[in-house]
mmCIF entry with sequence, helices, sheets and N, C-alpha, C, O atoms, coordinates in Angstrom:
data_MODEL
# 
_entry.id   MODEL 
# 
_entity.id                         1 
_entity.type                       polymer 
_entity.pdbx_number_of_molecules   1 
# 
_entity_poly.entity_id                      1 
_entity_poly.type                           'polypeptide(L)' 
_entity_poly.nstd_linkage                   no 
_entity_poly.nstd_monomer                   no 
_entity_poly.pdbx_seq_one_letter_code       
;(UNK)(UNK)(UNK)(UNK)(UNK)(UNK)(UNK)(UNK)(UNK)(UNK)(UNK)(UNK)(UNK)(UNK)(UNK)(UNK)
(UNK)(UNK)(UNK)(UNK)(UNK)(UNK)(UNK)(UNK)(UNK)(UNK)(UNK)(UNK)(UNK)(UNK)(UNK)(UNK)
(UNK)(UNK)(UNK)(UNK)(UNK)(UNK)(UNK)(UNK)(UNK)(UNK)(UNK)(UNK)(UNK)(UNK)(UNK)(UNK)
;
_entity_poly.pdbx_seq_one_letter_code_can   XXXXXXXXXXXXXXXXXXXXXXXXXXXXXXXXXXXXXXXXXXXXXXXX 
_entity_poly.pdbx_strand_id                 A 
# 
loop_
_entity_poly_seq.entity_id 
_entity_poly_seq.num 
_entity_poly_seq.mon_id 
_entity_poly_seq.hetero 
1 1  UNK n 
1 2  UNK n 
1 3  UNK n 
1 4  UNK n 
1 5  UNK n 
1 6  UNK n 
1 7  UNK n 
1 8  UNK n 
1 9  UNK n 
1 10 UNK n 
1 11 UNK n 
1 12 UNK n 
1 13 UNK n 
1 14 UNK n 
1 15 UNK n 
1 16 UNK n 
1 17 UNK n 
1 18 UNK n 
1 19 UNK n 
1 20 UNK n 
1 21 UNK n 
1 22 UNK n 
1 23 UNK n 
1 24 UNK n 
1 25 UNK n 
1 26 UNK n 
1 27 UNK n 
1 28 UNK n 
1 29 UNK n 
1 30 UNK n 
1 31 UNK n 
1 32 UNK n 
1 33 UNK n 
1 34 UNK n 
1 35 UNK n 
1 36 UNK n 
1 37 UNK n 
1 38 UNK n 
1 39 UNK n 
1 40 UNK n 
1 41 UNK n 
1 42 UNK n 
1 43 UNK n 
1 44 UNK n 
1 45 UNK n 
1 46 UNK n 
1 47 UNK n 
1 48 UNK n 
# 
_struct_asym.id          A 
_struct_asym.entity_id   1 
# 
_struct_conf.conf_type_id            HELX_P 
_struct_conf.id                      HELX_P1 
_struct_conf.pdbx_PDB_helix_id       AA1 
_struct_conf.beg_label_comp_id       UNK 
_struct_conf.beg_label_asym_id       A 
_struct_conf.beg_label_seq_id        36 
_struct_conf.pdbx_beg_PDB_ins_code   ? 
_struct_conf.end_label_comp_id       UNK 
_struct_conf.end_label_asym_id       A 
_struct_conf.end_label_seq_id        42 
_struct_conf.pdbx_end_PDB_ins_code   ? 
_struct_conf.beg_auth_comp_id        UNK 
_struct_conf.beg_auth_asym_id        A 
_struct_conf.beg_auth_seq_id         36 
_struct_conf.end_auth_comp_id        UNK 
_struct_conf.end_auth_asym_id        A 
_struct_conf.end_auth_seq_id         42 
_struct_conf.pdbx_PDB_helix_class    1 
_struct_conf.details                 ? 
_struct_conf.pdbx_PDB_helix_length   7 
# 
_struct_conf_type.id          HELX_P 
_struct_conf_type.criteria    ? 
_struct_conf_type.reference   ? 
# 
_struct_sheet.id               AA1 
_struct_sheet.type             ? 
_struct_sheet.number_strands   2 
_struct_sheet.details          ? 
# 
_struct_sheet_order.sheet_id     AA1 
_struct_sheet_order.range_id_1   1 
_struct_sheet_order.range_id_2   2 
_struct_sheet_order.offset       ? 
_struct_sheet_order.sense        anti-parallel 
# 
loop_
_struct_sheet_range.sheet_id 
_struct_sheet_range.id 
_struct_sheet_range.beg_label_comp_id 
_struct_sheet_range.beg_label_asym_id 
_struct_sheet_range.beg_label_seq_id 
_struct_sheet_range.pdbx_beg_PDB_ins_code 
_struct_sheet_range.end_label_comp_id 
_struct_sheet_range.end_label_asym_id 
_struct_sheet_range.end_label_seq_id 
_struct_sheet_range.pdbx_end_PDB_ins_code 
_struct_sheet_range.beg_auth_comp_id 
_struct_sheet_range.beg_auth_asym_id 
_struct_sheet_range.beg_auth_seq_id 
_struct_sheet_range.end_auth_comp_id 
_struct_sheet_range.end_auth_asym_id 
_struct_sheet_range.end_auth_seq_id 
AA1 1 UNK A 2  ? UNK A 4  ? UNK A 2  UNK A 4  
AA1 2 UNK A 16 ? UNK A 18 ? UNK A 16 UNK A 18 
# 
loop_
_atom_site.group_PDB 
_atom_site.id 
_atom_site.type_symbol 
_atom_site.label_atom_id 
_atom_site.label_alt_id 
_atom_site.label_comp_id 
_atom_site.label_asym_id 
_atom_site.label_entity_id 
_atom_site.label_seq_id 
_atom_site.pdbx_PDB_ins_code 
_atom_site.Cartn_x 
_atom_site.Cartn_y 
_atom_site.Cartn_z 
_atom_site.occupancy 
_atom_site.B_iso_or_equiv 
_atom_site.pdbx_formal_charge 
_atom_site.auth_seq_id 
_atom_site.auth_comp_id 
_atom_site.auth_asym_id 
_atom_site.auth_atom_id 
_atom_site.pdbx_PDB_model_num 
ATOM 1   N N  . UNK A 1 1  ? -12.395 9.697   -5.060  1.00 0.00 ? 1  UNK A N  1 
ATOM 2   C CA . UNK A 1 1  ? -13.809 9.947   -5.016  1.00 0.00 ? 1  UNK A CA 1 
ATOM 3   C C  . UNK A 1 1  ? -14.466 8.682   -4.463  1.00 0.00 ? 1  UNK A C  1 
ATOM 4   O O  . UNK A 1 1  ? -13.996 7.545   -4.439  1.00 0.00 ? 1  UNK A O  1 
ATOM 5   N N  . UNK A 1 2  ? -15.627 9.108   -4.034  1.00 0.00 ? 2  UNK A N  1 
ATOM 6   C CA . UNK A 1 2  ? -15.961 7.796   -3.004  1.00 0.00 ? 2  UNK A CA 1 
ATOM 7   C C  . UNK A 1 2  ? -17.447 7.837   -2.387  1.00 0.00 ? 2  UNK A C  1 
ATOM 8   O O  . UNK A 1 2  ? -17.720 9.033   -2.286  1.00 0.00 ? 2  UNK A O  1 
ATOM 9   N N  . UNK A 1 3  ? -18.400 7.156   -1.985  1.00 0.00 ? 3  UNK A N  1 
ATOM 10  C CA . UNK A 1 3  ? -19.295 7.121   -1.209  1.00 0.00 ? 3  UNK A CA 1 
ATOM 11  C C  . UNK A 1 3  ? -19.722 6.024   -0.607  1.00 0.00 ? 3  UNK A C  1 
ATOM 12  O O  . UNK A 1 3  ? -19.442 4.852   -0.860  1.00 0.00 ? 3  UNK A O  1 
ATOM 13  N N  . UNK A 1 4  ? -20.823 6.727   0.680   1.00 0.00 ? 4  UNK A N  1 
ATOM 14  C CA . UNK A 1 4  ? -21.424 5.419   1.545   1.00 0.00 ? 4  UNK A CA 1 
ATOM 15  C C  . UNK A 1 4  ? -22.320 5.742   1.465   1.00 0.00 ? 4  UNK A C  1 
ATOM 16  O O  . UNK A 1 4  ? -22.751 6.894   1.433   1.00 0.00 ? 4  UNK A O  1 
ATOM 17  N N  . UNK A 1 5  ? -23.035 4.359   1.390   1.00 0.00 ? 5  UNK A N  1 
ATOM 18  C CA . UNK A 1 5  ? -24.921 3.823   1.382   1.00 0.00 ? 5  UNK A CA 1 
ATOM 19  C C  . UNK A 1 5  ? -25.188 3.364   3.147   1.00 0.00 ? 5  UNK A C  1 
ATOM 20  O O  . UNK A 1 5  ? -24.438 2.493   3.586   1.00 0.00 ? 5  UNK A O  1 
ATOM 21  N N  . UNK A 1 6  ? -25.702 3.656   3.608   1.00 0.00 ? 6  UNK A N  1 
ATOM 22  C CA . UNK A 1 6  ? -26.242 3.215   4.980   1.00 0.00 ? 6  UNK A CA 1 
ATOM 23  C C  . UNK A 1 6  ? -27.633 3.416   5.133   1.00 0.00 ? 6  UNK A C  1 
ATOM 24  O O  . UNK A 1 6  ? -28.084 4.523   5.424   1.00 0.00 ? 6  UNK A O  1 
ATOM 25  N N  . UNK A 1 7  ? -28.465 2.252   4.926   1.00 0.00 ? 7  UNK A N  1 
ATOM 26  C CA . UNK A 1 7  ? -30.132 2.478   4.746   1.00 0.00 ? 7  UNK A CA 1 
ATOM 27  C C  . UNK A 1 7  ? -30.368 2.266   6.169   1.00 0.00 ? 7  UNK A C  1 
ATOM 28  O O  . UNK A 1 7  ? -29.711 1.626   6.991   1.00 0.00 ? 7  UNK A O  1 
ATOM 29  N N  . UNK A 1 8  ? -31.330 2.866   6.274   1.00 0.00 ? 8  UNK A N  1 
ATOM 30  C CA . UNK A 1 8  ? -31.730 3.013   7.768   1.00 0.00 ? 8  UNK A CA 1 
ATOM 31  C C  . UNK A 1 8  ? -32.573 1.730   8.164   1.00 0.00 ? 8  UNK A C  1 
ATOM 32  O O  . UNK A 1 8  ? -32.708 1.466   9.358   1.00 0.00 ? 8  UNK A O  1 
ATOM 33  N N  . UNK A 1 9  ? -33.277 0.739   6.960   1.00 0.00 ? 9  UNK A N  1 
ATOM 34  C CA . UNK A 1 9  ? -33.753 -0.569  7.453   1.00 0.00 ? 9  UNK A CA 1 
ATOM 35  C C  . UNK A 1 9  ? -32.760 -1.720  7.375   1.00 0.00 ? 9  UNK A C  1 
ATOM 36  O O  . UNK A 1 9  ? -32.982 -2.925  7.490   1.00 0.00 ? 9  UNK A O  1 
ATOM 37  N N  . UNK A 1 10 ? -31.743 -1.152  7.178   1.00 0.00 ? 10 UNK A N  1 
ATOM 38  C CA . UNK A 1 10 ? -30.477 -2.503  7.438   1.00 0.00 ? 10 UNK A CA 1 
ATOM 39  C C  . UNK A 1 10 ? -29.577 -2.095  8.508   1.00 0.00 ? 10 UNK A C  1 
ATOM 40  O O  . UNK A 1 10 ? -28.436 -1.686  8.293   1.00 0.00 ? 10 UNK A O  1 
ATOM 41  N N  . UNK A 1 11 ? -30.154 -2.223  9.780   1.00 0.00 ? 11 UNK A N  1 
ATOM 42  C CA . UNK A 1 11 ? -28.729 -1.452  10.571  1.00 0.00 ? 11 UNK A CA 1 
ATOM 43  C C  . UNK A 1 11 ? -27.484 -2.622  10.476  1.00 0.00 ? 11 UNK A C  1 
ATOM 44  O O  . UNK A 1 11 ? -27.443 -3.845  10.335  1.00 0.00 ? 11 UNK A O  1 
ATOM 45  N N  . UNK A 1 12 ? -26.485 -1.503  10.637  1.00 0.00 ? 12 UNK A N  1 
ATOM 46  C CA . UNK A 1 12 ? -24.913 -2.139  10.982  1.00 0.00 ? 12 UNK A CA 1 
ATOM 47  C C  . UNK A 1 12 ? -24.704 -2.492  9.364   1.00 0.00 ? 12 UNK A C  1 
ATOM 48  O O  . UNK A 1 12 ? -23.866 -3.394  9.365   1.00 0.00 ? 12 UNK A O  1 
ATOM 49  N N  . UNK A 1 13 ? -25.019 -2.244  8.203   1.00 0.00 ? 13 UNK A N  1 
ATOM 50  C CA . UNK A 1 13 ? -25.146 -2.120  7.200   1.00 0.00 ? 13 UNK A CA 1 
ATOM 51  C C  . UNK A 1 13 ? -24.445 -0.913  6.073   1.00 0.00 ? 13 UNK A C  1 
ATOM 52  O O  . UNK A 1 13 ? -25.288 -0.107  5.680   1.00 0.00 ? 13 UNK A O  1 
ATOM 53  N N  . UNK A 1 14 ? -23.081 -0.710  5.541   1.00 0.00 ? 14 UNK A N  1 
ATOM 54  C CA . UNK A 1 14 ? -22.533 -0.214  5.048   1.00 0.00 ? 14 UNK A CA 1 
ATOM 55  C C  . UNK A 1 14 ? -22.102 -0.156  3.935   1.00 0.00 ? 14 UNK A C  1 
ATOM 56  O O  . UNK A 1 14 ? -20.871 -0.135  3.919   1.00 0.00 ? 14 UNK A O  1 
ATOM 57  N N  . UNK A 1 15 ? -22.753 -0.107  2.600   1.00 0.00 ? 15 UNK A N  1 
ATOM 58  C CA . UNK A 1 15 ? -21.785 -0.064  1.383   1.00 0.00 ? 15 UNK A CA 1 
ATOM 59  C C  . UNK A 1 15 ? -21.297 1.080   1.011   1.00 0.00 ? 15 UNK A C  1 
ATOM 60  O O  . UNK A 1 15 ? -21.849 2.164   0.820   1.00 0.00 ? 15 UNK A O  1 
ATOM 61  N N  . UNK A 1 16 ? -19.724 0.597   0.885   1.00 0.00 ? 16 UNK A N  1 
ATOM 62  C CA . UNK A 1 16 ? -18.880 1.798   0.461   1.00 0.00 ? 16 UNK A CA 1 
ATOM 63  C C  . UNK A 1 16 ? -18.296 1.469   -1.517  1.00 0.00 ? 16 UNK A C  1 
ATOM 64  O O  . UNK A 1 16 ? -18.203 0.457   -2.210  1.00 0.00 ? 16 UNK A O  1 
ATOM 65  N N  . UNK A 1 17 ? -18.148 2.324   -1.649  1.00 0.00 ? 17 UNK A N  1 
ATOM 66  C CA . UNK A 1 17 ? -17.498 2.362   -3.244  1.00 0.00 ? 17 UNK A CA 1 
ATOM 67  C C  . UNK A 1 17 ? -16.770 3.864   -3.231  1.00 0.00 ? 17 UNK A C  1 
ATOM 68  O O  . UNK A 1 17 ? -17.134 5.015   -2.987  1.00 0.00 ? 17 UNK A O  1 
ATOM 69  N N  . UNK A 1 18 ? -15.241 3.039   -3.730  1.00 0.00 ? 18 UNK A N  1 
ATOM 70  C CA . UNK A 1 18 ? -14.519 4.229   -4.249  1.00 0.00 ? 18 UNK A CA 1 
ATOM 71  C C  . UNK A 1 18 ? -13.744 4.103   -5.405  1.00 0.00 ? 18 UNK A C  1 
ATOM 72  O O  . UNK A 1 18 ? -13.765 2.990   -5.930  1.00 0.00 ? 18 UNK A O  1 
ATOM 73  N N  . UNK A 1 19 ? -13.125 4.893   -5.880  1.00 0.00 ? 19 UNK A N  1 
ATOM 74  C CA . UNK A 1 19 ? -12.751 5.161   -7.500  1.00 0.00 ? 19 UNK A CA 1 
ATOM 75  C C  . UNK A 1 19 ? -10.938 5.462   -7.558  1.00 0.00 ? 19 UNK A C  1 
ATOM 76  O O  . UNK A 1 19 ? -10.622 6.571   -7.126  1.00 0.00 ? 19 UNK A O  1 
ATOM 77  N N  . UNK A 1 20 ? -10.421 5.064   -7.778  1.00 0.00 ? 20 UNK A N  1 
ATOM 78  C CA . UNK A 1 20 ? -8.717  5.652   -7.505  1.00 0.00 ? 20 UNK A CA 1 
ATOM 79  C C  . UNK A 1 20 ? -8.821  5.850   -8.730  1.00 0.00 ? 20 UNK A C  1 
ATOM 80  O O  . UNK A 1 20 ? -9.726  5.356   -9.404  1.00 0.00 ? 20 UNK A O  1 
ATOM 81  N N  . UNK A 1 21 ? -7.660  6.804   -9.315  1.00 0.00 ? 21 UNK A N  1 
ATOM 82  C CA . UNK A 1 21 ? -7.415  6.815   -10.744 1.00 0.00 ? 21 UNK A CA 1 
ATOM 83  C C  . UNK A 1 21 ? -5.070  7.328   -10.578 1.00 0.00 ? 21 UNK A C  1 
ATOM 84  O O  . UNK A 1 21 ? -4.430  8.352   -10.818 1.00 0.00 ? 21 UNK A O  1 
ATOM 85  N N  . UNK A 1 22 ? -4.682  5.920   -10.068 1.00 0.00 ? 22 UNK A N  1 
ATOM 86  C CA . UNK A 1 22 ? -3.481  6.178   -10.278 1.00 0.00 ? 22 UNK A CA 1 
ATOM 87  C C  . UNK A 1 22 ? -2.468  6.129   -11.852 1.00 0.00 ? 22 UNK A C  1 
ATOM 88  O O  . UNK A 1 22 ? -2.425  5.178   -12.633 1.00 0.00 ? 22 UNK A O  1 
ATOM 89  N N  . UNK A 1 23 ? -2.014  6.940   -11.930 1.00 0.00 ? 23 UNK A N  1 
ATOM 90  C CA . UNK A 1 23 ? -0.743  7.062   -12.727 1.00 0.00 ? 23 UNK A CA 1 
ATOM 91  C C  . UNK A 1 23 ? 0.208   7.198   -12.499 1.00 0.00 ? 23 UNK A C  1 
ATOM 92  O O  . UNK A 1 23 ? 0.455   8.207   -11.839 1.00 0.00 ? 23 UNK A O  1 
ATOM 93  N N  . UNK A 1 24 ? 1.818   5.931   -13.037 1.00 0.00 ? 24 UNK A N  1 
ATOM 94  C CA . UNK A 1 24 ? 2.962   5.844   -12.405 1.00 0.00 ? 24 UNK A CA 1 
ATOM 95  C C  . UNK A 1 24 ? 3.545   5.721   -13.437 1.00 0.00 ? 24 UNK A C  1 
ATOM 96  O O  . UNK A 1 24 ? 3.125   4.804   -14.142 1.00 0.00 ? 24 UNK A O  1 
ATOM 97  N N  . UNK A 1 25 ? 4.778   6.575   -14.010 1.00 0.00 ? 25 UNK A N  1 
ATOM 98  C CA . UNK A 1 25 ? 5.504   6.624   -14.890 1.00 0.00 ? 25 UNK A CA 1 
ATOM 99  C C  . UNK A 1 25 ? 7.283   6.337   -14.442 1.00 0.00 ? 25 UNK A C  1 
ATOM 100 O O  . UNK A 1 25 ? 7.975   6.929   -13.614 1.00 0.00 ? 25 UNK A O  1 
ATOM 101 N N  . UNK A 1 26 ? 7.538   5.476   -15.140 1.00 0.00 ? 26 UNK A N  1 
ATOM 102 C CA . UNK A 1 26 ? 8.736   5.031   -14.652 1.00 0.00 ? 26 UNK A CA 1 
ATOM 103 C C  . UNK A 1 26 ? 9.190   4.602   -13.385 1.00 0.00 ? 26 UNK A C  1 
ATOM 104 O O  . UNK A 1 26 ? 10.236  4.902   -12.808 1.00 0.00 ? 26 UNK A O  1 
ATOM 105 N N  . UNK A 1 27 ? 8.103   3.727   -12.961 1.00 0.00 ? 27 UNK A N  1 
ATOM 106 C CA . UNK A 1 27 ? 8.406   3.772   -11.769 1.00 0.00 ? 27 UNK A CA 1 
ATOM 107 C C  . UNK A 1 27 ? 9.136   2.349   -11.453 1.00 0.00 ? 27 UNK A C  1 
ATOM 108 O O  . UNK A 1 27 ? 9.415   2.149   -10.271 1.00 0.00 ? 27 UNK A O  1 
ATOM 109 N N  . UNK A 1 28 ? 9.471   1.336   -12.413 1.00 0.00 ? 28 UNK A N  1 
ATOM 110 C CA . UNK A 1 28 ? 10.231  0.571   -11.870 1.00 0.00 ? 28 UNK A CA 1 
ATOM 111 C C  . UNK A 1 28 ? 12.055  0.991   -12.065 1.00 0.00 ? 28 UNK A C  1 
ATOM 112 O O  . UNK A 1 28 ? 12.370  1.104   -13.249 1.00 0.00 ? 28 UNK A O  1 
ATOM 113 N N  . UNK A 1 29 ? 13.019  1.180   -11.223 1.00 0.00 ? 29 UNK A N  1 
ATOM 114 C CA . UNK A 1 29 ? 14.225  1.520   -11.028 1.00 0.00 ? 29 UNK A CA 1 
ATOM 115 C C  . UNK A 1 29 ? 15.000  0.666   -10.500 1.00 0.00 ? 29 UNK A C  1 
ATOM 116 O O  . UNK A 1 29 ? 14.358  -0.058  -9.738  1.00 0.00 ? 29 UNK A O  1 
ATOM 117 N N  . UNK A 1 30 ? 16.392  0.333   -10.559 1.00 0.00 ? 30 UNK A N  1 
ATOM 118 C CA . UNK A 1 30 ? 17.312  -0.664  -10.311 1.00 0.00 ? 30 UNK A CA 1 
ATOM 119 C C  . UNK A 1 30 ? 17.615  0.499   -8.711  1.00 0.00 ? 30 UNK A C  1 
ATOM 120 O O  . UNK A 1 30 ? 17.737  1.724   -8.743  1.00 0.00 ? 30 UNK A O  1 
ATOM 121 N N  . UNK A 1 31 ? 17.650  -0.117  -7.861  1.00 0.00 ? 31 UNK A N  1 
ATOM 122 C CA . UNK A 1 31 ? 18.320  0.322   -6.509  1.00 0.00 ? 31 UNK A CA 1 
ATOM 123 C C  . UNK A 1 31 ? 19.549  0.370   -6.341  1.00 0.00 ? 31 UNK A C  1 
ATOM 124 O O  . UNK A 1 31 ? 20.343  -0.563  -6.463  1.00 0.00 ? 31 UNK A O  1 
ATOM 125 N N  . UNK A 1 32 ? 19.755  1.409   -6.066  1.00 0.00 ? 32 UNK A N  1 
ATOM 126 C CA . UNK A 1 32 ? 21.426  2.322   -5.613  1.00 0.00 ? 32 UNK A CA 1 
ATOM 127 C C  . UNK A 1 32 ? 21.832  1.543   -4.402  1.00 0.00 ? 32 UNK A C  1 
ATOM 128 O O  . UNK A 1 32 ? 21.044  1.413   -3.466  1.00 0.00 ? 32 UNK A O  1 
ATOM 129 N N  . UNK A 1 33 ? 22.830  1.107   -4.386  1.00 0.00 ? 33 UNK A N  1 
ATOM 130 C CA . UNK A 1 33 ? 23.430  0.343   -3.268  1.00 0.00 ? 33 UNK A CA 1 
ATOM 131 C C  . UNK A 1 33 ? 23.341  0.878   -1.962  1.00 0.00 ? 33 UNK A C  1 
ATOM 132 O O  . UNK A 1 33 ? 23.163  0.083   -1.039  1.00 0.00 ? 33 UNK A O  1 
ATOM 133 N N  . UNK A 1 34 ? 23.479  2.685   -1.607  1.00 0.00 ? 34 UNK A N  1 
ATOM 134 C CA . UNK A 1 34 ? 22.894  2.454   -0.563  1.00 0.00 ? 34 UNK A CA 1 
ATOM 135 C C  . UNK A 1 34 ? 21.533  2.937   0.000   1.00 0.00 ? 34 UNK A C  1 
ATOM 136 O O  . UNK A 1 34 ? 21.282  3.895   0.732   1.00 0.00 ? 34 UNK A O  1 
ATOM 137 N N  . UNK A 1 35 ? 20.644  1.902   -0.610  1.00 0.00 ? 35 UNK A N  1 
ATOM 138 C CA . UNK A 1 35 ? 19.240  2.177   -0.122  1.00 0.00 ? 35 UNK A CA 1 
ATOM 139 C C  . UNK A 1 35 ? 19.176  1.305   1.472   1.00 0.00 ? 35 UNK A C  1 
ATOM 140 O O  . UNK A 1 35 ? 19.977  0.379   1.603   1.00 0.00 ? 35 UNK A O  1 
ATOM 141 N N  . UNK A 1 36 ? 18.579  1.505   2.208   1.00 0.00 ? 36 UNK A N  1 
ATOM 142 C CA . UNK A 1 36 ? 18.404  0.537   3.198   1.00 0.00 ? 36 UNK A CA 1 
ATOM 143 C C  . UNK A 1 36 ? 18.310  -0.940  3.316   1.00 0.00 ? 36 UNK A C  1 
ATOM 144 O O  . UNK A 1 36 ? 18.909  -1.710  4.067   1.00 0.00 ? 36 UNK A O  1 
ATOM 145 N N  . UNK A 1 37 ? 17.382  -1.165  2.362   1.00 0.00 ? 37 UNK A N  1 
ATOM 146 C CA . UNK A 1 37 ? 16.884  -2.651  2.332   1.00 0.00 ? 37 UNK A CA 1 
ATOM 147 C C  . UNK A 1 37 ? 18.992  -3.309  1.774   1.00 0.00 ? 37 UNK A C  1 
ATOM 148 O O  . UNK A 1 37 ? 19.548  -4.334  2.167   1.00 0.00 ? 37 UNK A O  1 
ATOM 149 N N  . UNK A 1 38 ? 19.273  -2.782  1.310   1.00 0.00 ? 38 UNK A N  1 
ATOM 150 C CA . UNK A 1 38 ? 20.630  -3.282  0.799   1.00 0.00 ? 38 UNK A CA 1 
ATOM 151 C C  . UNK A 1 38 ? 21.579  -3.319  1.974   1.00 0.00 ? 38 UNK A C  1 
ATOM 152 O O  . UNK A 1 38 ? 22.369  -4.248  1.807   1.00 0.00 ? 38 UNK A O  1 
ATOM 153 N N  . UNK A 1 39 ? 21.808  -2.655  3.114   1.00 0.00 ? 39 UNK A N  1 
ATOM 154 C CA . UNK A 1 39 ? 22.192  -2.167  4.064   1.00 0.00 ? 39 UNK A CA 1 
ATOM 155 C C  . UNK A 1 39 ? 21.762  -3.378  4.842   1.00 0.00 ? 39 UNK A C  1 
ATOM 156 O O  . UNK A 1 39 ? 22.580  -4.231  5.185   1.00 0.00 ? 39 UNK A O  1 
ATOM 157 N N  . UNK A 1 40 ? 20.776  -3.439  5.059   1.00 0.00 ? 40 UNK A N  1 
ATOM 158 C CA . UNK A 1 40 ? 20.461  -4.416  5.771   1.00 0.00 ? 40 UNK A CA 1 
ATOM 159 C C  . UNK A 1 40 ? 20.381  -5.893  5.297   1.00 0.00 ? 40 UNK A C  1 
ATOM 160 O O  . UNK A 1 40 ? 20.757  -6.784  6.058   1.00 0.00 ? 40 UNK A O  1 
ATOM 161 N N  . UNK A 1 41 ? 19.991  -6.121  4.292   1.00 0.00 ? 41 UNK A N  1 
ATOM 162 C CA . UNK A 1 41 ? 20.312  -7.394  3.352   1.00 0.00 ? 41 UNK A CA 1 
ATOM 163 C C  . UNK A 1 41 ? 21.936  -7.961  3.833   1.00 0.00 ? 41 UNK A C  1 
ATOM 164 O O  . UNK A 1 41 ? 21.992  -9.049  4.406   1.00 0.00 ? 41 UNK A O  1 
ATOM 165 N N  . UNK A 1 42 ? 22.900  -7.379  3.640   1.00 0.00 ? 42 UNK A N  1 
ATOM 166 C CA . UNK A 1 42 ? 24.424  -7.399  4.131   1.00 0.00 ? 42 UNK A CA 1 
ATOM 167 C C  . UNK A 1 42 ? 25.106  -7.725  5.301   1.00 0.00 ? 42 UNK A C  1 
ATOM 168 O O  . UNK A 1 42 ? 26.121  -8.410  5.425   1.00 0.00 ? 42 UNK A O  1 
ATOM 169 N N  . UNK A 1 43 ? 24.482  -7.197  6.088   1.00 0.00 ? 43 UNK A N  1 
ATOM 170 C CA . UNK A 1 43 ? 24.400  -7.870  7.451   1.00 0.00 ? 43 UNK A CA 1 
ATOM 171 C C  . UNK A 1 43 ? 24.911  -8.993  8.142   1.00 0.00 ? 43 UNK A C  1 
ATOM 172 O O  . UNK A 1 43 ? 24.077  -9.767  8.612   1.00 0.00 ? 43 UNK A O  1 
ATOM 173 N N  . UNK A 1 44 ? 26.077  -9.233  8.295   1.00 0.00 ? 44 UNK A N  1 
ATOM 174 C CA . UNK A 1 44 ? 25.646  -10.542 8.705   1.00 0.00 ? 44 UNK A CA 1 
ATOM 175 C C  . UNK A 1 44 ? 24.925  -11.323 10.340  1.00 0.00 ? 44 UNK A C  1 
ATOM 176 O O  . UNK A 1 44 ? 25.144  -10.995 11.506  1.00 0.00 ? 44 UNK A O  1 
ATOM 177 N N  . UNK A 1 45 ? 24.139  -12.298 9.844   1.00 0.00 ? 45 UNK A N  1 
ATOM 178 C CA . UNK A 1 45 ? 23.264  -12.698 10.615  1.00 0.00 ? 45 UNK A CA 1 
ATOM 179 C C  . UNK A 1 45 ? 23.535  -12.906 11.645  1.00 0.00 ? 45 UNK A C  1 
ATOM 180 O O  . UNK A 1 45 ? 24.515  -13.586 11.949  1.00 0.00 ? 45 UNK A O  1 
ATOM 181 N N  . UNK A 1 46 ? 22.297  -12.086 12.933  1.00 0.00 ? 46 UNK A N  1 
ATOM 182 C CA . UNK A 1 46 ? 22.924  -12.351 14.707  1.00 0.00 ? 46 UNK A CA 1 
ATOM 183 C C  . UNK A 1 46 ? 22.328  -13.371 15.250  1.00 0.00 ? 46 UNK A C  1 
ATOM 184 O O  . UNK A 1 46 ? 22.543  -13.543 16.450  1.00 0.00 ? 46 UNK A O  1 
ATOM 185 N N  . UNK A 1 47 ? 21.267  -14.489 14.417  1.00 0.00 ? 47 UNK A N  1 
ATOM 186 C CA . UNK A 1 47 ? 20.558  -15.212 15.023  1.00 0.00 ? 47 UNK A CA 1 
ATOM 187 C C  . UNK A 1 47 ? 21.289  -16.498 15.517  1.00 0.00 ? 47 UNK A C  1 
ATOM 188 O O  . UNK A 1 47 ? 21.973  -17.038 14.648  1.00 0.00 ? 47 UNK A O  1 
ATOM 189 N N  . UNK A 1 48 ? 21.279  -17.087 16.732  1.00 0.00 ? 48 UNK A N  1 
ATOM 190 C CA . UNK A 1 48 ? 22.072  -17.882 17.368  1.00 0.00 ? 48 UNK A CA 1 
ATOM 191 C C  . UNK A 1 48 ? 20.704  -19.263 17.388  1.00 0.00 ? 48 UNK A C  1 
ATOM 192 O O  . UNK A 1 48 ? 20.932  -20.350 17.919  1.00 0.00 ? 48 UNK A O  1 
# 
């Protein structure tokens, strides 16, 4: 949910306000070996 103020005696003048309302349940998890970032972590390095 969200809105904008734009008064017509302030040009180029914008206030915005918005509202999130997140909920995250369990969301921290140990990573399965093959996620990408792990895949690539492994790698070994091509930089010369």
């Amino acid at each position: 949910m969200g809105g904008v103020f734009q008064p017509d005696y302030l040009p180029g003048f914008a206030l915005t306000i918005d509202y999130y309302k997140i909920r995250l349940t369990d969301a921290i998890t140990t990573p399965r070996s093959g996620t990408p970032w792990t895949r690539v972590s492994t790698r070994p390095s091509t930089r010369v």
